[in-house]
One Martini backbone bead per residue (centre of mass of N, CA, C, O) as a GRO file, in nm:
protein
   75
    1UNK     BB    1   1.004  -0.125   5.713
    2UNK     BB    2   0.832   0.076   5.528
    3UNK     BB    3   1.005   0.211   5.415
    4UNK     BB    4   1.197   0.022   5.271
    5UNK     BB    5   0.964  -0.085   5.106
    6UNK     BB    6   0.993   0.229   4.942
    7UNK     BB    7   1.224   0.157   4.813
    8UNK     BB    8   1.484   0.229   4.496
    9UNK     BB    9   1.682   0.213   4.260
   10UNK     BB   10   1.866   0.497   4.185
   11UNK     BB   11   1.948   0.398   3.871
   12UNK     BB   12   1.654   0.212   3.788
   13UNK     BB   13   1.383   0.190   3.990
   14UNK     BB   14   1.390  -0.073   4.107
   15UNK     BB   15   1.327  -0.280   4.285
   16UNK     BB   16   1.446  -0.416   4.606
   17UNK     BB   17   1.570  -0.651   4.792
   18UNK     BB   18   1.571  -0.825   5.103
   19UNK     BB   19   1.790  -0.886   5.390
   20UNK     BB   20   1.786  -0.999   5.673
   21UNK     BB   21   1.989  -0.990   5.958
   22UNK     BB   22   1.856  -0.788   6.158
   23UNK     BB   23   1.672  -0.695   6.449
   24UNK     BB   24   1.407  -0.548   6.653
   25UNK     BB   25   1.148  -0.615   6.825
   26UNK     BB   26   0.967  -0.441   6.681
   27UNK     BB   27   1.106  -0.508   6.328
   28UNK     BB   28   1.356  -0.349   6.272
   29UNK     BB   29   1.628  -0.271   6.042
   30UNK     BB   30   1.949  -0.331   6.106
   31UNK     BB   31   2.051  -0.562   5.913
   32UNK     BB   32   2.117  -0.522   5.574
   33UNK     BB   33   2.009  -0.627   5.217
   34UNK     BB   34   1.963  -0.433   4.919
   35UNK     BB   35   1.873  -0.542   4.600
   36UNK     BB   36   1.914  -0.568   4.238
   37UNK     BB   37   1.818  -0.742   3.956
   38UNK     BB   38   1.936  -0.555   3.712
   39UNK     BB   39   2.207  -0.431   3.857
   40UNK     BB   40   2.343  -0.545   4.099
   41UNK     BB   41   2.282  -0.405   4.324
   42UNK     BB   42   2.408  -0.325   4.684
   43UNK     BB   43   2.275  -0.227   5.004
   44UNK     BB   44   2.349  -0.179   5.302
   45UNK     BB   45   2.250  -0.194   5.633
   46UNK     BB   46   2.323   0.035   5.901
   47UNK     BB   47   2.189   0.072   6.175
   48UNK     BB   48   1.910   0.153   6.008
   49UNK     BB   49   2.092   0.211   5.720
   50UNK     BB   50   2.074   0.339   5.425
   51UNK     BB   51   2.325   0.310   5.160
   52UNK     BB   52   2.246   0.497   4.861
   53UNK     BB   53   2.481   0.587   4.727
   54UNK     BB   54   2.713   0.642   4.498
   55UNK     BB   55   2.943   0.512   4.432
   56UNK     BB   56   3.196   0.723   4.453
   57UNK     BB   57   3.062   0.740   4.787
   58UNK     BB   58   3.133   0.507   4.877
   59UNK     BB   59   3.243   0.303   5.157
   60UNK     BB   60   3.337   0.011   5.214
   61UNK     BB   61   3.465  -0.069   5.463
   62UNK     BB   62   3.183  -0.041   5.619
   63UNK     BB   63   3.020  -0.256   5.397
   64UNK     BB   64   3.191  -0.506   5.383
   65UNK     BB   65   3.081  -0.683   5.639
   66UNK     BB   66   2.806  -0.710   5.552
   67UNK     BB   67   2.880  -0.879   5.266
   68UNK     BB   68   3.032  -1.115   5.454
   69UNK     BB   69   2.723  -1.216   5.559
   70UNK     BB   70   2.584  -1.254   5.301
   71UNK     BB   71   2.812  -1.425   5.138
   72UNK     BB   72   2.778  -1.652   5.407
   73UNK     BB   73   2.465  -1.713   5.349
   74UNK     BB   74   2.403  -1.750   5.006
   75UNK     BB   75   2.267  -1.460   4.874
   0.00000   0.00000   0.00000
C-alpha cells in the first residue's frame, strides 16, 4: 500500500485516489482502482500490479471487469 500511495497520474503527475476493492491479510491491495480527478483517467489495479500504460497499450478486455465492480459500487 505504500508504493500505490506513492504513484502518480503518468499523465499530468496529479494524485490520484484509491478505491480498494480486496485486500490480503497484509493489507496490500489486491484489487483495486486509482483515479485522477484531472483528467479522469482510471488505472485499476489486478492482482497487487497497477496497470498504468499509455492508452494506446492498455488490454481493455483485462481492465474491464475490475471496471464494472468499480462502476458497480457507484464510486
Amino acid at each position: 500500500m505504500e508504493t500505490i500511495a506513492k504513484l502518480c497520474c503518468p499523465f499530468d503527475k496529479d494524485e490520484l485516489d484509491l478505491t480498494i476493492l480486496s485486500q490480503d491479510l497484509s493489507g496490500n491491495v489486491l484489487e483495486g482502482i486509482l483515479h485522477c480527478k484531472t483528467c479522469k483517467r482510471v488505472y485499476p489495479i489486478i492482482k497487487g500490479i497497477p496497470i498504468m500504460s499509455p492508452d494506446e497499450y492498455r488490454e481493455k478486455k483485462y481492465e474491464q471487469p475490475m471496471l464494472d465492480v468499480f462502476a458497480e459500487r457507484g464510486s
